[in-house]
C-alpha positions as CSV (number, residue, x, y, z in Angstrom):
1,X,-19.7,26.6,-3.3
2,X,-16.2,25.8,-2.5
3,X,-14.5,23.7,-5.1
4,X,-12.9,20.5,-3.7
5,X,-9.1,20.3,-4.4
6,X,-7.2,17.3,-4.5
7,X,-3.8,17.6,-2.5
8,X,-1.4,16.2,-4.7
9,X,1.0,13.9,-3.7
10,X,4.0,15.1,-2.4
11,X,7.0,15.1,-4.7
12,X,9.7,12.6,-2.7
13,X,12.6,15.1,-4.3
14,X,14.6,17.0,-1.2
15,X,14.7,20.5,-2.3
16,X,18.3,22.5,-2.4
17,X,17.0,24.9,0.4
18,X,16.4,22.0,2.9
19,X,20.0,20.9,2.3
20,X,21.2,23.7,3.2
21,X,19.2,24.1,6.0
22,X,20.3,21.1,8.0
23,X,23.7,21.8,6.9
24,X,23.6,24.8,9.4
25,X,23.0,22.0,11.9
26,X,25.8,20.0,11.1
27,X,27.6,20.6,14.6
28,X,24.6,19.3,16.3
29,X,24.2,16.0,14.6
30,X,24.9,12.9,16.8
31,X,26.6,10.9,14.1
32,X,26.5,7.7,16.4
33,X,22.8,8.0,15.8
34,X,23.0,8.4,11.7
35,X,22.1,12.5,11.8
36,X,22.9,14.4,9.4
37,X,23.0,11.5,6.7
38,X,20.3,10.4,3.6
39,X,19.0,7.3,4.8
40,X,18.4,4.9,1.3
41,X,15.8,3.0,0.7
42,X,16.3,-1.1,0.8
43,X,16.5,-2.1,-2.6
44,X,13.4,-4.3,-4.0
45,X,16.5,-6.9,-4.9
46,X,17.3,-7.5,-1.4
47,X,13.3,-7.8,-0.5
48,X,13.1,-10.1,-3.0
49,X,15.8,-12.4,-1.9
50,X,14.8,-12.6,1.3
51,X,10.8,-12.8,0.6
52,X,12.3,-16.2,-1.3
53,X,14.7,-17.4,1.7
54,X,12.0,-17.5,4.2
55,X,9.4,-19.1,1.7
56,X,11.4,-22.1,1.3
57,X,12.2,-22.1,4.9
58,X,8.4,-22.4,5.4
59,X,7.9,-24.6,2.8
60,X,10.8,-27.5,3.5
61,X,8.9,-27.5,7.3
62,X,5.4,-27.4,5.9
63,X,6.5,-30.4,3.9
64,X,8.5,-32.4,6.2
65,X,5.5,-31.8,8.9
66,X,3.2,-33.6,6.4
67,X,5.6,-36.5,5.8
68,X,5.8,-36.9,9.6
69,X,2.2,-36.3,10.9
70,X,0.4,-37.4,7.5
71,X,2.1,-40.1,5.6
72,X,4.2,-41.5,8.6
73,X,1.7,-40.7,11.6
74,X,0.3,-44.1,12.0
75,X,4.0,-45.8,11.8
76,X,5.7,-43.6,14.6
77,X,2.3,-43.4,16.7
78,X,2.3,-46.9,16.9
79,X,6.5,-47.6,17.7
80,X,5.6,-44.9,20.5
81,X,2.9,-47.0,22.0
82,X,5.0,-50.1,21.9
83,X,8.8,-49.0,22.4
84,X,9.9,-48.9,25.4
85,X,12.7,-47.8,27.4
86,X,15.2,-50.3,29.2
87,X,17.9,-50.3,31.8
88,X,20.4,-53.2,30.0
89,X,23.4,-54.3,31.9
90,X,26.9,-53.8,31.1
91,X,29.2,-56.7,32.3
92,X,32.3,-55.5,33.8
93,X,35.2,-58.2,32.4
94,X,36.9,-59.9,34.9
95,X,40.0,-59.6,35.9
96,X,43.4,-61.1,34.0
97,X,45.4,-63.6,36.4
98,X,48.8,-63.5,35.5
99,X,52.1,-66.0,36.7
100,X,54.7,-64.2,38.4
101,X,56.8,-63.3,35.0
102,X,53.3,-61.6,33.9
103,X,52.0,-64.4,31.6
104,X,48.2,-64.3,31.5
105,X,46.7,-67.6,32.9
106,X,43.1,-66.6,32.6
107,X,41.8,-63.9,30.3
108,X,39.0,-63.0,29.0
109,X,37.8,-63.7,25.4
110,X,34.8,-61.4,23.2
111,X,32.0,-63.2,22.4
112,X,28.4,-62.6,20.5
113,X,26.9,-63.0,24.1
114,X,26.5,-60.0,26.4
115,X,29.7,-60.6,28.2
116,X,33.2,-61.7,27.7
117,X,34.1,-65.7,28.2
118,X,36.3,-66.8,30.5
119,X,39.9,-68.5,29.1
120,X,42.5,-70.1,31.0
121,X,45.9,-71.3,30.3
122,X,46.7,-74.9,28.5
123,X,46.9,-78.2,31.0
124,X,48.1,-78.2,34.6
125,X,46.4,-74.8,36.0
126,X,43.2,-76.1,36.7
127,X,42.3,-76.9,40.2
128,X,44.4,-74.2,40.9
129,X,42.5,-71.4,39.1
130,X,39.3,-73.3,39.0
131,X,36.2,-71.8,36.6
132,X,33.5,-69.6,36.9
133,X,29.4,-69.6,36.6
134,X,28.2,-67.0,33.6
135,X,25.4,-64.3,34.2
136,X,22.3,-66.2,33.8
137,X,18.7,-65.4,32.5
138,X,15.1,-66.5,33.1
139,X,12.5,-67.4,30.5
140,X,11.7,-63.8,30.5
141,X,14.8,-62.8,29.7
142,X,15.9,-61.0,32.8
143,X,19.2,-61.9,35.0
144,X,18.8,-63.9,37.7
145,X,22.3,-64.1,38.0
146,X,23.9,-60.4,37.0
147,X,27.5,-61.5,38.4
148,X,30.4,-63.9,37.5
149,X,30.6,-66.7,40.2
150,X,34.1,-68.0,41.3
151,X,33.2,-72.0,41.6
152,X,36.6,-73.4,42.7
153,X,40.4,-72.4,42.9
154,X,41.5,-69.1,42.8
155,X,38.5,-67.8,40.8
156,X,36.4,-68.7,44.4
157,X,39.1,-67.4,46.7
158,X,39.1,-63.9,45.2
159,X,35.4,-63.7,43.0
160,X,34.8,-60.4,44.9
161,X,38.0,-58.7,43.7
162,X,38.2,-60.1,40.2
163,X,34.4,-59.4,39.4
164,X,34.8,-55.6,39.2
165,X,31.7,-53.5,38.9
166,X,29.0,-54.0,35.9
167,X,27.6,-50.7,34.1
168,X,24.0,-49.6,32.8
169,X,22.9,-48.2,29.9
170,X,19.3,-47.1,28.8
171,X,18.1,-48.8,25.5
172,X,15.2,-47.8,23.6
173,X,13.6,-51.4,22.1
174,X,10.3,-51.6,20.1
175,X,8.0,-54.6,20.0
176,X,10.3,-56.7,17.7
177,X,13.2,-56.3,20.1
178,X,14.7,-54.2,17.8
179,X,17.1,-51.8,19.4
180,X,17.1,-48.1,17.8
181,X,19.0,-45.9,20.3
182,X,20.9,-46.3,23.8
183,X,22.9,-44.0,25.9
184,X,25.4,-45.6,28.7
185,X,24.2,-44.3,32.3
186,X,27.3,-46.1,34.3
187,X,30.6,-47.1,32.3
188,X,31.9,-50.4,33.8
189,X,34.6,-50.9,35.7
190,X,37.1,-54.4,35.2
191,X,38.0,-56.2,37.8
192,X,41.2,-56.1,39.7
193,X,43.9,-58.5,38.4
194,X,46.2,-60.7,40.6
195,X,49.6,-61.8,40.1
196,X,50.4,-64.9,41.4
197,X,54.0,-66.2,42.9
198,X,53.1,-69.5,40.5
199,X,55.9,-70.2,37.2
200,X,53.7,-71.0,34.6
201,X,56.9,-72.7,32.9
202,X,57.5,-75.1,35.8
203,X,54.1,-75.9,36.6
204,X,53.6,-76.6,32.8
205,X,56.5,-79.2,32.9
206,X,55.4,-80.7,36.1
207,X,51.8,-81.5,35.2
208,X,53.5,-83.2,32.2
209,X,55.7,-85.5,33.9
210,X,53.0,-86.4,36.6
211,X,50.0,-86.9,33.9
212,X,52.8,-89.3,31.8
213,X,53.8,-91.2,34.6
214,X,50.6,-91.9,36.0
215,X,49.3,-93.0,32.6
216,X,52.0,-95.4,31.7
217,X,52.7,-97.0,35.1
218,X,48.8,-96.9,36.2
219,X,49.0,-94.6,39.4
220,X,45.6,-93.1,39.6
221,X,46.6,-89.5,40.1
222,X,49.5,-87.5,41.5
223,X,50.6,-83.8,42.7
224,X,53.6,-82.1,42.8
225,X,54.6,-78.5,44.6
226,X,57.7,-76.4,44.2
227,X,57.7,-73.7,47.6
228,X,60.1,-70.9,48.7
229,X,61.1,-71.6,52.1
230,X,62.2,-67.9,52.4
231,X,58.7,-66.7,52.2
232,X,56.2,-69.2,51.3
233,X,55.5,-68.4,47.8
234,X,54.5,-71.2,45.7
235,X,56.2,-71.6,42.4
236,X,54.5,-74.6,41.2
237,X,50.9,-76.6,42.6
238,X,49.6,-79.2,40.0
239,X,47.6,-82.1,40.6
240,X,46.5,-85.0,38.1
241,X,44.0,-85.4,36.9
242,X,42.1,-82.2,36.5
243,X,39.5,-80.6,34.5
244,X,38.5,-78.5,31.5
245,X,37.7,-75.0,33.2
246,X,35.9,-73.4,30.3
247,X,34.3,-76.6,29.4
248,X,33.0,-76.2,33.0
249,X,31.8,-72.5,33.1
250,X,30.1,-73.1,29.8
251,X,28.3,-75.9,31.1
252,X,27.0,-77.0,28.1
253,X,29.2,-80.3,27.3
254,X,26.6,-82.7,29.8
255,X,28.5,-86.1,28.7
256,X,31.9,-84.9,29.8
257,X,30.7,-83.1,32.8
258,X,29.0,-86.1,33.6
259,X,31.9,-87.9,32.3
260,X,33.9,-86.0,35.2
261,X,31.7,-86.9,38.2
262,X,31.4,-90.7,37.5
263,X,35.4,-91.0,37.2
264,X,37.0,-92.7,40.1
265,X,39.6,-90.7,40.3
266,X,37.8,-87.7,41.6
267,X,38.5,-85.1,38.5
268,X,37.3,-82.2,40.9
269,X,39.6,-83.1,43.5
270,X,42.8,-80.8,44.2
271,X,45.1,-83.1,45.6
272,X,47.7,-80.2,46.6
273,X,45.5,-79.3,49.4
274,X,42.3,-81.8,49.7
275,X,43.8,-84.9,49.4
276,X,44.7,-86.9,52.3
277,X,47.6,-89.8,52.0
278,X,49.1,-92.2,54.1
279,X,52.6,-90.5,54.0
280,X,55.2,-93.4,54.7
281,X,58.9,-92.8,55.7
282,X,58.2,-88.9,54.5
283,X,57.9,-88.5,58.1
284,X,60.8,-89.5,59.7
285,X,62.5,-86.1,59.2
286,X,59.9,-84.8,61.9
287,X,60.7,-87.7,64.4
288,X,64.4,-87.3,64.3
289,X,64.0,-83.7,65.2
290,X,61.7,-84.8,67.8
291,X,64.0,-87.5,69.6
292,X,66.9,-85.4,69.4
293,X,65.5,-83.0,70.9
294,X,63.9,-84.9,73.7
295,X,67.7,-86.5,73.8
296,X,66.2,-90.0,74.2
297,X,69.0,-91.2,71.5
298,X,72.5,-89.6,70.3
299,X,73.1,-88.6,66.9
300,X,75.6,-91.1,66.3
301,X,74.4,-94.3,68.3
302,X,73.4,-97.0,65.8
303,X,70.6,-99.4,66.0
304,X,70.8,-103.2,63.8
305,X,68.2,-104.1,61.5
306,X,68.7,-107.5,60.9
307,X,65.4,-106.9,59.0
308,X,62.8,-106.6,61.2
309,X,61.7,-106.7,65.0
310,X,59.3,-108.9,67.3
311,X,57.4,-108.4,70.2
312,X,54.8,-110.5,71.9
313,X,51.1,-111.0,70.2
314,X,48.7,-109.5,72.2
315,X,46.2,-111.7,71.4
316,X,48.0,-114.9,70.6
317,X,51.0,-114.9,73.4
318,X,52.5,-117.9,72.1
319,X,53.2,-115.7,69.1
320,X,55.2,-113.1,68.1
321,X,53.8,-109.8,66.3
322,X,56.5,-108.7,63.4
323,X,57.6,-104.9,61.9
324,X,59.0,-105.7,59.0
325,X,62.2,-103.2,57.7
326,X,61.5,-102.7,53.6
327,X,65.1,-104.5,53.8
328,X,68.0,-105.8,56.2
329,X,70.1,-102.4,56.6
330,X,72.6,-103.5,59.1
331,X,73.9,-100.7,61.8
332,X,72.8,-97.6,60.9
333,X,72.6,-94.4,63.1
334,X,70.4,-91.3,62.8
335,X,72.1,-89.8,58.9
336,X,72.0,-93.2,57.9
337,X,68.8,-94.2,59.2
338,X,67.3,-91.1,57.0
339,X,69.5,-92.2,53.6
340,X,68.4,-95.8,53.8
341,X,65.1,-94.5,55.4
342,X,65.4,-97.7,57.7
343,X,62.1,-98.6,59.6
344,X,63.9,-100.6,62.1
345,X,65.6,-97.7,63.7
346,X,62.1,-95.5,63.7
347,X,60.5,-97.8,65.1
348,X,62.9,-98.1,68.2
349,X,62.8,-94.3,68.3
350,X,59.6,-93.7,68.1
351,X,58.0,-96.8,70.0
352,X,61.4,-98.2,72.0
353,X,63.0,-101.7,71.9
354,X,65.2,-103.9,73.5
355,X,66.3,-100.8,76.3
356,X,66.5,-98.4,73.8
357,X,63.6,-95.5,75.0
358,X,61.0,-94.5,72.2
359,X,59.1,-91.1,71.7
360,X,56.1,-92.4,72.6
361,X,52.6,-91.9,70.8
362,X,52.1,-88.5,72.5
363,X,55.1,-87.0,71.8
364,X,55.3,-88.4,68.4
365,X,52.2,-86.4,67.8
366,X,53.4,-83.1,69.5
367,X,56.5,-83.6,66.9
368,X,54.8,-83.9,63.8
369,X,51.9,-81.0,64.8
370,X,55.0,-78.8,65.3
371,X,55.7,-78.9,62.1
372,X,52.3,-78.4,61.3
373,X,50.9,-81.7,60.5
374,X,47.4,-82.3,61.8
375,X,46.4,-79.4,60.7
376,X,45.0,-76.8,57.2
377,X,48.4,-74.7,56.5
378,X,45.9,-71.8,55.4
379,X,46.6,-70.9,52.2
380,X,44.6,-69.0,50.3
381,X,42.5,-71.3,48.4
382,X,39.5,-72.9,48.7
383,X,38.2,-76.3,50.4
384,X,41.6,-77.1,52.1
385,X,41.9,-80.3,54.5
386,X,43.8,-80.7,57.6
387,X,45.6,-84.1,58.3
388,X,45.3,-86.6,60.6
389,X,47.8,-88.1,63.4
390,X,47.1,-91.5,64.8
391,X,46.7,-91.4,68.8
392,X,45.0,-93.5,71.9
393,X,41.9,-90.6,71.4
394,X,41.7,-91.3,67.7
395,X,41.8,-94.7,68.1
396,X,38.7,-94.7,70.8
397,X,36.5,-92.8,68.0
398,X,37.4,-95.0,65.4
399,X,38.0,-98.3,66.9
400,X,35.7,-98.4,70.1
401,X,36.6,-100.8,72.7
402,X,40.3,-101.4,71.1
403,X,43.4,-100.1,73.8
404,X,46.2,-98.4,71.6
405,X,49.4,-100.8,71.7
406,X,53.0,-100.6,71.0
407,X,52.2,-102.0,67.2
408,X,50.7,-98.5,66.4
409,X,53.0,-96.4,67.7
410,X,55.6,-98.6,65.5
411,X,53.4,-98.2,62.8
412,X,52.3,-94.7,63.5
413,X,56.1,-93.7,63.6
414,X,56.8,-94.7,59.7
415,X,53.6,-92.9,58.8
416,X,51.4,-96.0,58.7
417,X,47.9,-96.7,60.7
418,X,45.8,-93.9,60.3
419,X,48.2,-91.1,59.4
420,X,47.1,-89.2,56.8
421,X,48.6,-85.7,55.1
422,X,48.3,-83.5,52.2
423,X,50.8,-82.9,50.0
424,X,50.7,-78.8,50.9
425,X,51.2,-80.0,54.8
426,X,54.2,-81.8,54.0
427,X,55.8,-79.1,51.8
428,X,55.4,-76.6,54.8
429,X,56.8,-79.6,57.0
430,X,59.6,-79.9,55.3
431,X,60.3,-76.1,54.5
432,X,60.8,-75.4,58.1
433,X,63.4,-78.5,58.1
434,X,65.3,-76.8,55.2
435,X,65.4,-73.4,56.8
436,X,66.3,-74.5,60.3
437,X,62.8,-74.2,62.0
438,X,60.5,-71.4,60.4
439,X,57.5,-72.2,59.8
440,X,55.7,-70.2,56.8
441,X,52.5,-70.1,55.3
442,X,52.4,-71.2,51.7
443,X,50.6,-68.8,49.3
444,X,49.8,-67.6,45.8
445,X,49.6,-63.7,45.2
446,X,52.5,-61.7,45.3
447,X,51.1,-58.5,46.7
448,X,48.1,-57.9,48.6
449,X,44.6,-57.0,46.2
450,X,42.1,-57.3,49.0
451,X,40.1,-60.0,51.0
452,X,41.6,-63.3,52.1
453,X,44.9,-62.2,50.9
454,X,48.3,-62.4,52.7
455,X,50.2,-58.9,52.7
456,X,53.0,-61.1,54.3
457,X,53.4,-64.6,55.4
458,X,51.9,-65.7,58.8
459,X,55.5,-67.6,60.3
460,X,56.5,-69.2,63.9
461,X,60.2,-69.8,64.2
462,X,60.1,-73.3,66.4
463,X,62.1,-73.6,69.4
464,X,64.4,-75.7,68.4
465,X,68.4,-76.4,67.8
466,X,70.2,-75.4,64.6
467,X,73.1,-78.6,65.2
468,X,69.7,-81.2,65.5
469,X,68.4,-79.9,62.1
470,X,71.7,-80.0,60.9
471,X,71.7,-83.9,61.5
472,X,68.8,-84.3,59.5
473,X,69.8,-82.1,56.6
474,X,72.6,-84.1,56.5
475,X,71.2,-87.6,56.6
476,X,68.4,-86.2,53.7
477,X,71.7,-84.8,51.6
478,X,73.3,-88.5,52.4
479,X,69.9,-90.3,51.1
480,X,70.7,-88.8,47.3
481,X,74.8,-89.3,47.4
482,X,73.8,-93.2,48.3
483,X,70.7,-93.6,49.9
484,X,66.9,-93.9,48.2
485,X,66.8,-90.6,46.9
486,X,69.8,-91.4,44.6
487,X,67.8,-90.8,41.5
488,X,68.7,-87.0,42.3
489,X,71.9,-86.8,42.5
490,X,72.5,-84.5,39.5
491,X,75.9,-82.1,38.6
492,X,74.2,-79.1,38.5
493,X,72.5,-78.8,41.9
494,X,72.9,-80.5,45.4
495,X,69.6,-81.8,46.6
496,X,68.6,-82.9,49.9
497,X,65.3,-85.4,49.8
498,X,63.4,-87.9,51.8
499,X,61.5,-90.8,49.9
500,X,58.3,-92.5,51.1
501,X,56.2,-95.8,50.0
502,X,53.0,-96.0,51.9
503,X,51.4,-98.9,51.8
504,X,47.6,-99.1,50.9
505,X,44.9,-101.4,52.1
506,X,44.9,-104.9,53.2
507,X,46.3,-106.4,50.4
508,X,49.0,-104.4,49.9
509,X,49.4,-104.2,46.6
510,X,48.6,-100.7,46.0
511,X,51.6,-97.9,47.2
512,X,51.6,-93.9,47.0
513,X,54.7,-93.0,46.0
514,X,56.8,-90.1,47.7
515,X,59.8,-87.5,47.4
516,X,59.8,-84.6,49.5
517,X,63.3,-82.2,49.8
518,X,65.4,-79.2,49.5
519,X,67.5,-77.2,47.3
520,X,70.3,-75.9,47.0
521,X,71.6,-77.8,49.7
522,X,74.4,-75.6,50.9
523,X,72.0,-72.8,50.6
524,X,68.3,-74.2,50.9
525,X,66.0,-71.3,48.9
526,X,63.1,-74.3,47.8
527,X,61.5,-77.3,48.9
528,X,59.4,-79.8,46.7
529,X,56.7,-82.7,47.6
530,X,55.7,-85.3,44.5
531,X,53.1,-87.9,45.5
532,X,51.8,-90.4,43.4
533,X,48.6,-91.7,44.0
534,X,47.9,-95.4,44.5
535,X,50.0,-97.5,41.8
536,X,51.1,-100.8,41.9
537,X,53.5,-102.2,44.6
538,X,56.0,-103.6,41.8
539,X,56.1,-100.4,40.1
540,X,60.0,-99.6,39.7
541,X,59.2,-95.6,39.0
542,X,57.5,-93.3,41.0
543,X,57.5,-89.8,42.8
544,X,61.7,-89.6,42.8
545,X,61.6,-90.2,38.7
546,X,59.2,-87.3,38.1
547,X,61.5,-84.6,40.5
548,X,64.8,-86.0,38.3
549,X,63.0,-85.1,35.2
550,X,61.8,-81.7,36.2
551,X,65.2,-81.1,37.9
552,X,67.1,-82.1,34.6
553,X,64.6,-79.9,32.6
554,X,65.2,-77.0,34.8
555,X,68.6,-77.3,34.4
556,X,68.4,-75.8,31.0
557,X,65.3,-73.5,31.2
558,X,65.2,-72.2,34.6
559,X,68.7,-72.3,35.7
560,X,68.2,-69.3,37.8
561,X,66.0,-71.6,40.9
562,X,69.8,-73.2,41.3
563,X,71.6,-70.2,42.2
């Protein structure tokens, strides 16, 4: 039998003769591949190092696997059942409105609400800004409302443009309503901002004089404008009284708010451009322009006013009807007729008297709708009215079965009866007196941002004569060296102005007080209308004290409007 041997396990020394052997072979190793070297085994060190490496590797996920699907599986199995995942608006602000010397008169302010409140500039901006409506929710919680809303003034007239675009975001909320991560989708974009023609420094002033006037001598509200007749940009437009425009938007002070809609004085009324006044001898500019240009009287005829003129009754012929003058002014011709604003000599040219031809009714009317009266002036904010002229077709609609007579044309032609104007009418009126017959339309932004804005003024040049508006500039310059606009004749600037007291009601006793003008005089660059609304008839102050102040004030901080 064979014996069984047991090979013997190889002895892992390299013998001398196999090094040799490959070294025969050296020239034929392919280094790049390692040939030709002693390969050496990894040390039990490095297995060891790693072996530990990788076993706590396995270990800190083993462990942080049971802490997640052991000990904390109920907790985040149950936030994924209830969390959800939410689309969230992001309110774009709105954008800043800013005077024309770049001082912000509304702004935005951060709150602990979703979006940013709207602010708005001290007293006297605002019926001319207006407010806004917030976004609003349901009971549910979701917006009904995802938008600002513009409610009145500028914020209306241009809501599209100063509402910019909202953003999104996703929002991941669990059943409390805690948030615990969100990621914007859409970045919002701000509004666009306007820059108005408006000086917040004058309009600041005038609001004050108006709101201190009408409280001590018991008008119940006023307005005052500031235009340039070069271009129609409005520097100031106030009215008294006015409203709290955040106290609005917020909505949440229901006693004033309520407060505002019971007062008589209608608080939400912008008396720049809604309200309409009997405007009194403020007119009379327009009527001289109209008869001298018809030529039915010379610039230098004069006409007595002995105080007042008569014609027969036409319902008691044994008696006289009577047009009283405010006072006895003696012979007076065109310029002095407009310094001394004497009704006498209107009446004859508008109605005729005693040989001397009148206007008429109908051409009285084409006159003052030259100048725009009658009519909205277009400017660019909300709810504007248009005024209304006295005529035989009025008088049918509003008086049926009564024949217009001579008495209203006389009283139609010192801006009794039923005229009626705003204050922004008369300041375009009277602009196109000051800059010899171009009519422009008043506005506030100085450059174009979008809808309803004016890149440049809509103006009509009217067809008539430089030498007739000469006249009347000269009769309105005479009215302040003697005449009832004396209260501004100041050093520091020639003015040219017409005053007006309109009567009110049957008794009388109620007047709105007017000044409406130009300045400089030798240079005419602005025109200006104050009214003050219904104060007493024995009042010694009115609309002329209000334009000396602001005059005076400007003297010394605005100095630059006189040059």
């Amino acid at each position: 039998m064979f014996k069984k041997h047991r090979v013997k396990n190889v002895n892992s020394f390299v013998e001398p003769d196999e090094i040799f052997l490959d070294s025969k072979n050296i020239q034929n190793f392919d280094r790049q591949q390692f040939e030709g070297r002693i390969e050496k085994p990894i040390s039990k060190r490095t297995i060891l190092f790693l072996g530990i490496f990788f076993l706590v590797g396995v270990l800190s996920f083993s462990t942080r696997l049971i802490y997640l699907q052991i000990q904390k599986g109920e907790t985040y199995f149950k936030r994924s059942e209830n969390n959800i995942l939410k689309r969230q608006i992001i309110f774009a602000d709105r954008g800043i409105i800013y005077d024309r010397n770049k001082v912000e008169l509304a702004g935005n302010k951060r709150t602990e609400e979703t979006f940013s409140a709207r602010t708005y500039l001290k007293s006297g901006f605002a019926h001319l800004l207006g407010y806004v409506s917030y976004p609003a929710v349901d009971k549910m919680g979701n917006y009904w409302q995802s938008e600002f809303m513009g409610k009145d003034g500028l914020e209306k007239q241009y809501n599209e443009s100063l509402n910019g675009q909202n953003g999104s975001k996703v929002v991941e909320i669990d059943a409390r309503g805690e948030i615990h991560s969100e990621n914007i989708v859409n970045a919002p974009k701000q509004g666009k901002d306007l820059v108005l023609t408006i000086d917040s420094r004058i309009q600041g002033e005038l609001f004050s004089l108006i709101q201190n006037l009408a409280k001590s001598n018991f008008f119940t509200g006023g307005a005052g404008i500031l235009m340039d007749i070069r271009n129609g940009e409005i520097i100031t437009s106030t009215s008294f009284p006015e409203y709290n425009g955040e106290l609005l938007s917020l909505g949440k002070e229901s006693s004033i708010i309520k407060g505002y809609l019971n007062d008589k004085r209608k608080v939400f009324m912008d008396r720049t451009i809604s309200g309409l006044y009997t405007p009194g001898s403020i007119i009379k500019p327009l009527l001289a322009m109209g008869a001298l240009n018809e030529k039915i009287i010379d610039q230098y005829k004069k006409i007595l006013s002995t105080g007042s003129i008569s014609i027969p009754n036409p319902y008691f012929p044994n008696q006289k009807s009577v047009f009283k003058d405010w006072r006895v002014n003696g012979w007076t011709d065109m310029r002095q007729a407009l310094a001394v604003s004497s009704d006498v000599y209107f009446y004859t040219i508008g109605g005729g008297f005693e040989g001397q031809k009148g206007l008429g009714i109908l051409n009285i009317e084409k006159y003052v709708r030259l100048f725009g009266i009658g009519q909205k002036t277009g400017i660019d904010l909300p709810d504007e009215k248009g005024g209304t002229i006295p005529s035989p077709d009025w008088k049918i609609k509003n008086f049926a079965g009564d024949p217009w007579r001579i008495g209203d044309t006389y009283n139609t032609a010192i801006g009794q009866y039923g005229f009626q104007v705003t204050p922004m009418e008369m300041t375009r009126a009277i602009s196109a007196i000051a800059n010899y017959g171009t009519l422009v339309n008043p506005h506030f932004l100085i450059k174009d941002i979008g809808e309803n804005a004016n890149q440049t003024p809509i103006t009509s040049v009217l067809d008539l004569k430089k030498e007739d508006f000469i006249v009347v500039h000269e009769g309105m310059r005479q009215a302040v060296n003697y005449g009832t606009a004396v209260a501004l004749n100041v050093p520091y600037v020639k003015v040219a102005a017409k005053t007006g007291t309109a009567q009110l009601g049957l008794a009388k006793n109620k007047v709105n007080s007017w000044i409406v003008g130009f300045f400089p005089y030798e240079n005419p660059k602005y025109v200006f209308t104050i009214m003050m609304e219904a104060g007493p008839s024995s009042n010694s102050v009115g609309a002329s004290s209000i334009m000396r102040g602001l005059l005076d004030w400007m003297s010394i901080n605005t100095s630059e409007y006189f040059e």
